[in-house]
N, C-alpha and C positions, 0 to 999 in steps of 0.2 A: 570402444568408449573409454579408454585408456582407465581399464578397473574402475570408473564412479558409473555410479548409479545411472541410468537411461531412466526416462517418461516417455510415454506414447502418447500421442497426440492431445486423446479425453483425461491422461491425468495432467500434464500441463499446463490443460485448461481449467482443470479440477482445483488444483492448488494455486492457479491465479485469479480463481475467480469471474474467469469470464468463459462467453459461449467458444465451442471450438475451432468457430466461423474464425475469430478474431487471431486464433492462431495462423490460420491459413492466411489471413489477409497481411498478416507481419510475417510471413514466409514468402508471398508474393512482392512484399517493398524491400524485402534482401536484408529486415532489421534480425530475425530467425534466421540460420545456419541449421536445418536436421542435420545430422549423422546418416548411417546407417542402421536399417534392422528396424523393428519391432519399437524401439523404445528411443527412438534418435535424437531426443531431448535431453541436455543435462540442467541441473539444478541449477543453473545460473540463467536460465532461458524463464523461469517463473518469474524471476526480478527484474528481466527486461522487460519481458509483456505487463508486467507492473507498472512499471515507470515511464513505459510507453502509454502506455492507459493513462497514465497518471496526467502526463504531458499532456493528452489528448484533452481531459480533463478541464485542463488550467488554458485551453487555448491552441497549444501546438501540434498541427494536426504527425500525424503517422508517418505523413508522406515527406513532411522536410525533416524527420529523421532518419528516413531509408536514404533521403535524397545526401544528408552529408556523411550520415555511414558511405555511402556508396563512393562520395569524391573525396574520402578519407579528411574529411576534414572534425571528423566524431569519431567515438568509440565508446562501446558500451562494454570492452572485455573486462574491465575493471567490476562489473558484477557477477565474475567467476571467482575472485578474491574472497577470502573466507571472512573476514571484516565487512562485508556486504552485505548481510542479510536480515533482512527484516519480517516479523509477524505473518506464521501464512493465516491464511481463514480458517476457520471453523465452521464445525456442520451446525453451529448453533445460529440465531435469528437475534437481531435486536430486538426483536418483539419477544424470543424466547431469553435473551438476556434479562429484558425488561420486568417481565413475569416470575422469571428464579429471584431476581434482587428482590421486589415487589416496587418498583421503582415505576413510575408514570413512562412507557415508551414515548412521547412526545420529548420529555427532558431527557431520557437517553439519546434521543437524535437530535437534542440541540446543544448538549454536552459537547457530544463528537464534535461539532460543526465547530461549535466554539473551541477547539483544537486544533482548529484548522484543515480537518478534512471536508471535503465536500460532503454535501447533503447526502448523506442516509436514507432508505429506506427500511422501513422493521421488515420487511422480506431478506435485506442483504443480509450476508451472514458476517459477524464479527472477527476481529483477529483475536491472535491467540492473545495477546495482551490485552484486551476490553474486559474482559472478567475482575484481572486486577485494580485497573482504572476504576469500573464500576465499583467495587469492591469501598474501593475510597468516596468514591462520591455518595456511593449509599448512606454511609456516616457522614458527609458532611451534609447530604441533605437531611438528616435529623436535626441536625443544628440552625443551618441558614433557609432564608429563601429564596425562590427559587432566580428572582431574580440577581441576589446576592451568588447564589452558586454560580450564574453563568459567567456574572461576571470578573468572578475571581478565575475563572477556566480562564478566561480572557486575559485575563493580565497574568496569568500563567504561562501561557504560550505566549504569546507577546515576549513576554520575558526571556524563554528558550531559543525564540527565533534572532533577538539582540545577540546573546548570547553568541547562537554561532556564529552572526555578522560579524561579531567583533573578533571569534577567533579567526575568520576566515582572513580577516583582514590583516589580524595579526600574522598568519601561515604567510601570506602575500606580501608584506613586508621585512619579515626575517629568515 
């Protein structure tokens, strides 16, 4: 494992949050590379099964990511790069986030939403950054309501996501 850290199967699937089925089925479309041994997962393989999910998510099934990995016309090695990495989960619940803040769980998972991730359930467990997040919202929901609160989330992200359109565009042009 060239000295980094190996996962086994259930922890790869542990730190990406999904069943270890989903592991095996992106080992069967060739998007997962194991190693060998015991732990044949490195730390960049958490952020593809992420992003694959993700994709799945938003539309794009699995299979036309194995399929252009496979006729090289993609790559996902670029989430071995240490610039790459994003929020694992936590063993905590939005439902148990919802109840440390004292915050209504229904507006914690319409918070999220309005960030732009998909729909929430208070069973899923949060990232490690949701605490902080909430942390803000908690105080801003003292102040506004709640219909105010979403919609400033909303024009918050809205905002972030211009944001990178416009650097992207700018990287693309200079």
């Amino acid at each position: 494992m060239s000295g980094r850290a190996g996962l086994s199967r259930e922890a790869l699937a542990e730190r990406a949050a999904v069943d270890p089925g989903v592991v095996d089925r992106l080992v069967a479309l060739g998007i997962l590379t194991p190693g060998e041994g015991a732990e044949p997962y490195l730390p960049g393989d958490v952020h593809r099964v992420r992003l694959v999910v993700a994709c799945e998510e938003a539309g794009m099934g699995a299979e036309a990511v194995g399929r252009a990995l496979a006729e090289g016309r993609f790559s996902l090695s670029f989430l071995d790069l240490p610039h790459y990495r994003w929020a694992a989960r936590t063993d905590t619940t939005y439902a148990e986030l919802a109840q440390d803040l004292g915050l209504p769980v229904d507006l914690v998972l319409d918070v999220r939403a309005a960030l732009g991730s998909p729909r929430r359930s208070p069973r899923d467990r949060i990232r490690e950054d949701d605490r902080a997040i909430f942390e803000l919202i908690r105080m801003a929901a003292a102040i506004l309501d709640r219909d105010a609160l979403l919609r400033t989330t909303r024009v918050y992200a809205e905002a972030v996501r211009r944001i990178v359109e416009a650097e992207a565009a700018l990287f693309d042009r200079y």
